[in-house]
C-alpha positions in Angstrom: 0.0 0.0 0.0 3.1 2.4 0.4 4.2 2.0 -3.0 0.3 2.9 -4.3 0.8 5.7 -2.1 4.0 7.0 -3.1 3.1 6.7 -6.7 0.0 8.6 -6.2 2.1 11.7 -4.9 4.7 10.5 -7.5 1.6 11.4 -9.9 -0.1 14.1 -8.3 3.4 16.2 -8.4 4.1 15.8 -12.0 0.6 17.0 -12.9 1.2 20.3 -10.3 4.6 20.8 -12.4 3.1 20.5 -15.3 0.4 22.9 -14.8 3.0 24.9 -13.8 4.8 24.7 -16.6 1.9 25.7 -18.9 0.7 28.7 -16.6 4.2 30.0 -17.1 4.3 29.6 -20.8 1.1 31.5 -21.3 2.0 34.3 -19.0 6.1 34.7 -20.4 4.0 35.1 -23.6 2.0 37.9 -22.9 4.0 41.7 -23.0 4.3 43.8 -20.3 0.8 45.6 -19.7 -1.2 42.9 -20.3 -4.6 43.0 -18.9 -5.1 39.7 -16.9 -7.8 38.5 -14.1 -6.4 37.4 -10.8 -8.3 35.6 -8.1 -8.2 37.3 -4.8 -10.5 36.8 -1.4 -12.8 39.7 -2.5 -13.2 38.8 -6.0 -11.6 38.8 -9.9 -9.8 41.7 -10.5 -8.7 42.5 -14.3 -5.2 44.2 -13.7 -2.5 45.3 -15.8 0.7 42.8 -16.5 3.7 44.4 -15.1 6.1 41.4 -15.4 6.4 37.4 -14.8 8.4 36.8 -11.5 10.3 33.2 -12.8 12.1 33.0 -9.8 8.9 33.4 -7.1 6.1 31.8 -9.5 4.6 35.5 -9.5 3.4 37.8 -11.7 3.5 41.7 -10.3 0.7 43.8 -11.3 -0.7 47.5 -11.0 -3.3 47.6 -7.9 -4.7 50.9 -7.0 -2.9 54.2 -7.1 0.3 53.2 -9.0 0.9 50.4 -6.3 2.6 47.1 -7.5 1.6 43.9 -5.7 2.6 40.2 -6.6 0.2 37.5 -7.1 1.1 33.9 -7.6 0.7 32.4 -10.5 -2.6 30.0 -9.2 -4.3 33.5 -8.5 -4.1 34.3 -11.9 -7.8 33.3 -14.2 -7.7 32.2 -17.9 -10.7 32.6 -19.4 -14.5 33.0 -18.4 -15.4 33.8 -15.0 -18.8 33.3 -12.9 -19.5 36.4 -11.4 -18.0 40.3 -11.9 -14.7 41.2 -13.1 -14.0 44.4 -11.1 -11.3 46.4 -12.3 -7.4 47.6 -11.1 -6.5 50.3 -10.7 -9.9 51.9 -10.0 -8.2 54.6 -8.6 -4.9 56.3 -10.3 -1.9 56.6 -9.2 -1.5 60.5 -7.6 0.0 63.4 -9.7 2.3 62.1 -12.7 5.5 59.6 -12.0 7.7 61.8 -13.8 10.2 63.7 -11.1 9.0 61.6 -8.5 11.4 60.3 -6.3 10.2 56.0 -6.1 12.8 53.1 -5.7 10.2 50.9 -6.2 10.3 52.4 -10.3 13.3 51.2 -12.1 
């Protein structure tokens, strides 16, 4: 029974990995600004790309007022929805980003 166990996980991982590996495909595809739906606790949000995080299994994206946040990549919706898409930013970001002292921009 351990070995039906074991190859159950054995099984179950490769199928994780290789959803993985598809998510990440479609996303590294996509350019920079992208508008893409992420699943979050309040809802679907359709948000603007700002860029795939390899390293994390990420993808950063504009939230409200010119904040960036990071999303994993299982937040992120392909295709239809039940329910509303709201959308980010609803708010922009204050005054313009040009002379505006941000580390965060780079």
């Amino acid at each position: 029974m351990i070995n039906g166990q074991f190859l159950l996980q054995a099984v179950a991982a490769e199928k994780k990995a290789t959803k993985q590996e598809r998510i990440k495909k479609e996303l590294m595809a996509l350019p920079s600004m992208s508008r893409i739906k992420i699943r979050v606790s309040a809802g679907v949000f359709e948000v603007s790309l700002v860029r795939v995080v390899e390293d994390s299994g990420s993808v950063e994206v504009l939230w409200d007022r010119g904040l960036k946040k990071e999303f994993k990549w299982g937040s992120v919706v392909f295709g239809s929805t039940d329910g509303p898409v709201h959308q980010k930013p609803s708010e922009p970001a204050p005054g313009p980003l040009i002379g505006r002292e941000n580390p965060t921009l780079s």
